[in-house]
GUPATOR-63952 format. One record per residue (C-alpha): residue in three letters; x, y, z. Coordinates in steps of 0.1 Angstrom, whole numbers. Layout:
{site 'ALA', {X, Y, Z}}
...
***
This chain:
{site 'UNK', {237, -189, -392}}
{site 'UNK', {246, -164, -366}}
{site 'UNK', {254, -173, -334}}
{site 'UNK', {237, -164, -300}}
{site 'UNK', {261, -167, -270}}
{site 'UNK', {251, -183, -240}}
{site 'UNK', {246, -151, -216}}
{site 'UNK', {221, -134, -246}}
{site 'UNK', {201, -164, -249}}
{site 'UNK', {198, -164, -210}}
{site 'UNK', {186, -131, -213}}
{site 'UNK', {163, -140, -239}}
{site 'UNK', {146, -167, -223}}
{site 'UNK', {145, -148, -193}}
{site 'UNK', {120, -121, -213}}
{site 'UNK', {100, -149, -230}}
{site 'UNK', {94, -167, -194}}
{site 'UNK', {85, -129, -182}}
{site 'UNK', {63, -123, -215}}
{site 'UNK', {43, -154, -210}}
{site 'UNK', {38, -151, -173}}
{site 'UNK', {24, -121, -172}}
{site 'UNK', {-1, -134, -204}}
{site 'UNK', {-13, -160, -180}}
{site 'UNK', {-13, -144, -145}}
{site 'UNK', {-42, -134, -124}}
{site 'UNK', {-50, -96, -125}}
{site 'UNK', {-49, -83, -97}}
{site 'UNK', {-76, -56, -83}}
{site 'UNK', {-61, -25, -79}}
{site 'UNK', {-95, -11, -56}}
{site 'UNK', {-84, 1, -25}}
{site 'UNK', {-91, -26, 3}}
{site 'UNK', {-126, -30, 21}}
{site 'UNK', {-129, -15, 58}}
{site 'UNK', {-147, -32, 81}}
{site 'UNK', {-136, -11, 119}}
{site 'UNK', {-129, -33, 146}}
{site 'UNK', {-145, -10, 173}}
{site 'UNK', {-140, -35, 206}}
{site 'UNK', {-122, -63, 219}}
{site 'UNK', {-128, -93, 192}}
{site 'UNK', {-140, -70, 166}}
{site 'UNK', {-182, -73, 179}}
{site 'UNK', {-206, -79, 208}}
{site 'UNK', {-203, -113, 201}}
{site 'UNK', {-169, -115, 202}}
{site 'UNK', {-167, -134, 170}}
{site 'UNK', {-133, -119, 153}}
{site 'UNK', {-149, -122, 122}}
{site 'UNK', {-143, -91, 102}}
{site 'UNK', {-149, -83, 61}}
{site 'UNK', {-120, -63, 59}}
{site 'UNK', {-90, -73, 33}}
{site 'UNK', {-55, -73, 43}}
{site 'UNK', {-26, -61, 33}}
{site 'UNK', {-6, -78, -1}}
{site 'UNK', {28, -81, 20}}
{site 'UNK', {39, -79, 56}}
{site 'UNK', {60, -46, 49}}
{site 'UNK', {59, -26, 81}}
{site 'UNK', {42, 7, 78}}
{site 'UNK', {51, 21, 107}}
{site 'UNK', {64, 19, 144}}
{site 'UNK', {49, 38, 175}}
{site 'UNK', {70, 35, 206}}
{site 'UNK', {52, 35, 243}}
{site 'UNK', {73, 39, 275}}
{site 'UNK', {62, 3, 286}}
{site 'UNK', {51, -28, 268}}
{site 'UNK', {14, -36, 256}}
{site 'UNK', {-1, -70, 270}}
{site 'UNK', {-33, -87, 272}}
{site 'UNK', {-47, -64, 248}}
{site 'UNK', {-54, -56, 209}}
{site 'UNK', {-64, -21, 198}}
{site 'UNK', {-93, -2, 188}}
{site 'UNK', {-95, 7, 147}}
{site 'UNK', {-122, 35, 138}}
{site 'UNK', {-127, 59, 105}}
{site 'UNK', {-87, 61, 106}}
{site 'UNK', {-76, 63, 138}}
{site 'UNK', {-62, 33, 161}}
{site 'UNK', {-69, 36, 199}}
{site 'UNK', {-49, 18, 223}}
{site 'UNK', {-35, 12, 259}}
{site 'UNK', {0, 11, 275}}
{site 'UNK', {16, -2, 306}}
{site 'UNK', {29, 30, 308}}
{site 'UNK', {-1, 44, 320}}
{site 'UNK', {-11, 59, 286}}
{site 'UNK', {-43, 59, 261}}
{site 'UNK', {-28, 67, 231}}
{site 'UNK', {-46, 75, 198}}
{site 'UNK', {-26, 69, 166}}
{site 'UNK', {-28, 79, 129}}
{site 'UNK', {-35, 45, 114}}
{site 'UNK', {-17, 54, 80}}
{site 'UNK', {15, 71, 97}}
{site 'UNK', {14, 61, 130}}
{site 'UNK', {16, 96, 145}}
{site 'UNK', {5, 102, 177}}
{site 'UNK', {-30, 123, 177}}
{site 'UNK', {-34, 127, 216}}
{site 'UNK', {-27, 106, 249}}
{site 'UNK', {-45, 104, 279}}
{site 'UNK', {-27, 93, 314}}
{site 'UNK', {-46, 73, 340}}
{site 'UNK', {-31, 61, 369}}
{site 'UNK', {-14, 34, 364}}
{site 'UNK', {-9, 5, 335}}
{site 'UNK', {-38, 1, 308}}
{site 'UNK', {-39, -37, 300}}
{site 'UNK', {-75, -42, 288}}
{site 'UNK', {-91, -33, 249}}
{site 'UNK', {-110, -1, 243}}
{site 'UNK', {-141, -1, 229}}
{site 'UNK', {-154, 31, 206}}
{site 'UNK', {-190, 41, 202}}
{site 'UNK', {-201, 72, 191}}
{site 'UNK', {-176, 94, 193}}
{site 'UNK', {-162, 82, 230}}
{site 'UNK', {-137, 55, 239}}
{site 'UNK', {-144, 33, 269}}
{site 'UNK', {-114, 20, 284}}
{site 'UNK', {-106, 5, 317}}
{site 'UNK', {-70, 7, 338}}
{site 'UNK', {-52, -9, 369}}
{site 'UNK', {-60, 22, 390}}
{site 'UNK', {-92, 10, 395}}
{site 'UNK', {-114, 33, 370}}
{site 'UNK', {-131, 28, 340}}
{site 'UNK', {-129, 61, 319}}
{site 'UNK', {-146, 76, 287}}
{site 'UNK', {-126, 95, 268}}
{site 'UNK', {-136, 118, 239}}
{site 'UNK', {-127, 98, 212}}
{site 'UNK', {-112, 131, 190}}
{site 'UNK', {-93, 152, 215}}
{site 'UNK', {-90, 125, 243}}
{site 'UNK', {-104, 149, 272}}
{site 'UNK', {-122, 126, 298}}
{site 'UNK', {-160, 130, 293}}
{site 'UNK', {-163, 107, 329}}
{site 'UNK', {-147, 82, 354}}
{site 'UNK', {-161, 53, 374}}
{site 'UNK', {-144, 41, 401}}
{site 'UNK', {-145, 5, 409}}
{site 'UNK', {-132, -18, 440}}
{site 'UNK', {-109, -33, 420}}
{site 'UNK', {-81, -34, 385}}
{site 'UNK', {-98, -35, 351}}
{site 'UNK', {-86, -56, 332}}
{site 'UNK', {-118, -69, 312}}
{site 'UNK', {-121, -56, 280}}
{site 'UNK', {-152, -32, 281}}
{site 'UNK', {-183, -39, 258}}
{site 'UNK', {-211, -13, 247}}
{site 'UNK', {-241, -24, 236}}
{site 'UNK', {-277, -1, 237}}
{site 'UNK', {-259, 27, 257}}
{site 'UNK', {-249, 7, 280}}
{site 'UNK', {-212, 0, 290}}
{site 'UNK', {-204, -34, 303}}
{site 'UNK', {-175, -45, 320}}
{site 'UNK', {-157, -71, 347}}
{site 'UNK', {-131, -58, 375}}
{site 'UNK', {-113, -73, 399}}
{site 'UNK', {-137, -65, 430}}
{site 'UNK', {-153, -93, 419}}
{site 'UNK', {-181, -74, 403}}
{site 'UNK', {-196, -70, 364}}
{site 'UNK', {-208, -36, 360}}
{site 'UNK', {-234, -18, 336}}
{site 'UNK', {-226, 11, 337}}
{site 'UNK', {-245, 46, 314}}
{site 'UNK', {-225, 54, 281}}
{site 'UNK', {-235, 86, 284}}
{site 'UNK', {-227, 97, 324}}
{site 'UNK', {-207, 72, 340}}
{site 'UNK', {-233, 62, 366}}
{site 'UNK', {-239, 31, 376}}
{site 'UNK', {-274, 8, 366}}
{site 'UNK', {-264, -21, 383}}
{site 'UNK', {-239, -45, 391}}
{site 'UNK', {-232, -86, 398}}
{site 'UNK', {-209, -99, 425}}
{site 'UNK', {-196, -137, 412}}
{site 'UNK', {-176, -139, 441}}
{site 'UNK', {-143, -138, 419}}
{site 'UNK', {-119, -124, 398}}
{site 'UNK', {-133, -111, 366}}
{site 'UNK', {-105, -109, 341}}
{site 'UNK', {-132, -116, 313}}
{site 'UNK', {-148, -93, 284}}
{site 'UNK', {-184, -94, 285}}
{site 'UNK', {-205, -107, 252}}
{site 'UNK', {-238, -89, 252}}
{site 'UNK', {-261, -109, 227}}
{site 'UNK', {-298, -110, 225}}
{site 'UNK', {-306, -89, 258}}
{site 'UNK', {-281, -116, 281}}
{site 'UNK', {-247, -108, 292}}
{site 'UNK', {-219, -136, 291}}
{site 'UNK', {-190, -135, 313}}
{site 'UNK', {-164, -154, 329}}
{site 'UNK', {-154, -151, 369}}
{site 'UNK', {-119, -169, 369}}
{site 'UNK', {-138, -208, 374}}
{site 'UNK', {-174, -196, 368}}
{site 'UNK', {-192, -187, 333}}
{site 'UNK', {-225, -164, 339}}
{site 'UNK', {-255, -157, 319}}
{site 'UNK', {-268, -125, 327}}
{site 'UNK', {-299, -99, 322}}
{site 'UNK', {-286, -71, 304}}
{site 'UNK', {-314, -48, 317}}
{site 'UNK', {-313, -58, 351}}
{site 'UNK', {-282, -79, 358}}
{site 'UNK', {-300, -103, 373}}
{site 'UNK', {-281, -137, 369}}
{site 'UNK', {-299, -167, 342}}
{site 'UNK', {-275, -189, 346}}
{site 'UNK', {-241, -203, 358}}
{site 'UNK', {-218, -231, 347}}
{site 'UNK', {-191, -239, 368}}
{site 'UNK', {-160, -248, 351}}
{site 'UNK', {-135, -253, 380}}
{site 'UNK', {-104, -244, 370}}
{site 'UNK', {-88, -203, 359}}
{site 'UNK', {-107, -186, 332}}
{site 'UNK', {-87, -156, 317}}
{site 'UNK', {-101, -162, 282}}
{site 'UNK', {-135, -143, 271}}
{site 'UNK', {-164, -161, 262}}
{site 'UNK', {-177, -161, 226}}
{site 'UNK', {-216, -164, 214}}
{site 'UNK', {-224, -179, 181}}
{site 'UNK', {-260, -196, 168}}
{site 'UNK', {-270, -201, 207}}
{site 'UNK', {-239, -217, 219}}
{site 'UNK', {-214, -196, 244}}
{site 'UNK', {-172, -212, 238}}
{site 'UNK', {-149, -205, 262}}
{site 'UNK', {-113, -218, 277}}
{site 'UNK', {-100, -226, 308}}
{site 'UNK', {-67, -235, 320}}
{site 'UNK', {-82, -274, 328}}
{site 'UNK', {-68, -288, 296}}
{site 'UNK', {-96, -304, 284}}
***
């Protein structure tokens, strides 16, 4: 009987083990993965985060873009391709989403620490110089500006043409998608760090210890609940119940 030496019959198990795994093992679909854009801060109005989109197989990096300052408090934009986002460095920056290469930049004046929102064709972003601006979302060229009392750095929301958004004048603004000018606005008598959630014709937004229930139409307030303690956290509306966090540790 022949002999098979130990390193062959390695080898040979080594092919069997392969064989039979790959007889047995899930198949994989090769489709391309689902997209579901995340257009705003926390993916919807509601700020649920819940998105239908796959993602990826591995944690390989695709790609790295560098910014001349870091990027805080915020999360990018991601629409048909494209991912929009801020920079302390003063900078909008749309990105390539596959490569990473830079399609345009926009400077404001000074750091960009909120989360654009997109919506039809125009991104809505707020920065520390006081403005909120709308940018065209293709060639970056600023469509309008609004200047507020105060830094933005609440996360802006649009919802029925309307843009909605805190600053730190103490004031939520509505503001018109389309021009910039101003519907109406809500003093709370505090810091509003917060990203709105429009649901159901009511605004929802917290003012550093207060959460607030607004009108959409008329920003006239429905309710308040006062918490107490910081708020920097944005609130989040699902089935008729608003969740939010405070620094009170409860």
């Amino acid at each position: 009987m022949r002999r098979i030496n130990n390193k062959k019959l390695v080898i040979l198990l080594g092919i069997l083990c392969l064989t039979m795994f790959s007889a047995f093992a899930p198949k994989v679909n090769a489709q391309q993965p689902t997209v579901d854009w995340s257009t705003q801060f926390h993916h919807d109005l509601s700020h649920t985060g819940d998105t239908t989109s796959t993602v990826p197989m591995t944690n390989k990096t695709l790609w790295i873009f560098p910014t001349e300052n870091s990027l805080e408090y915020l999360s990018p934009a991601v629409v048909n391709g494209v991912v929009y986002v801020g920079s302390d460095d003063h900078y909008v920056y749309a990105l390539n989403a596959a490569t990473g290469s830079k399609i345009w930049s926009y400077q404001t004046g000074n750091a960009v620490e909120d989360s654009p929102c997109v919506a039809d064709g125009i991104v809505y972003i707020g920065s520390d110089d006081h403005f909120v601006y709308a940018l065209n979302a293709s060639t970056g060229s600023k469509i309008w500006s609004y200047g507020t009392g105060g830094e933005v750095y609440s996360s802006l929301m649009v919802a029925d043409g309307v843009v909605y958004v805190g600053s730190n004048d103490f004031n939520v603004y509505a503001l018109n998608a389309a021009t910039g000018s101003k519907i109406w606005s809500f003093g709370t008598g505090n810091y509003v760090y917060s990203s709105p959630a429009v649901v159901n014709g009511v605004v929802y937004v917290d003012s550093y210890v207060d959460v607030y229930a607004l009108n959409a139409s008329s920003g006239g307030k429905i309710w308040s609940y006062p918490v107490g303690s910081p708020m920097y956290s944005s609130p989040a509306v699902v089935n008729g119940i608003v969740y939010t966090g405070s620094n009170n540790f409860v």
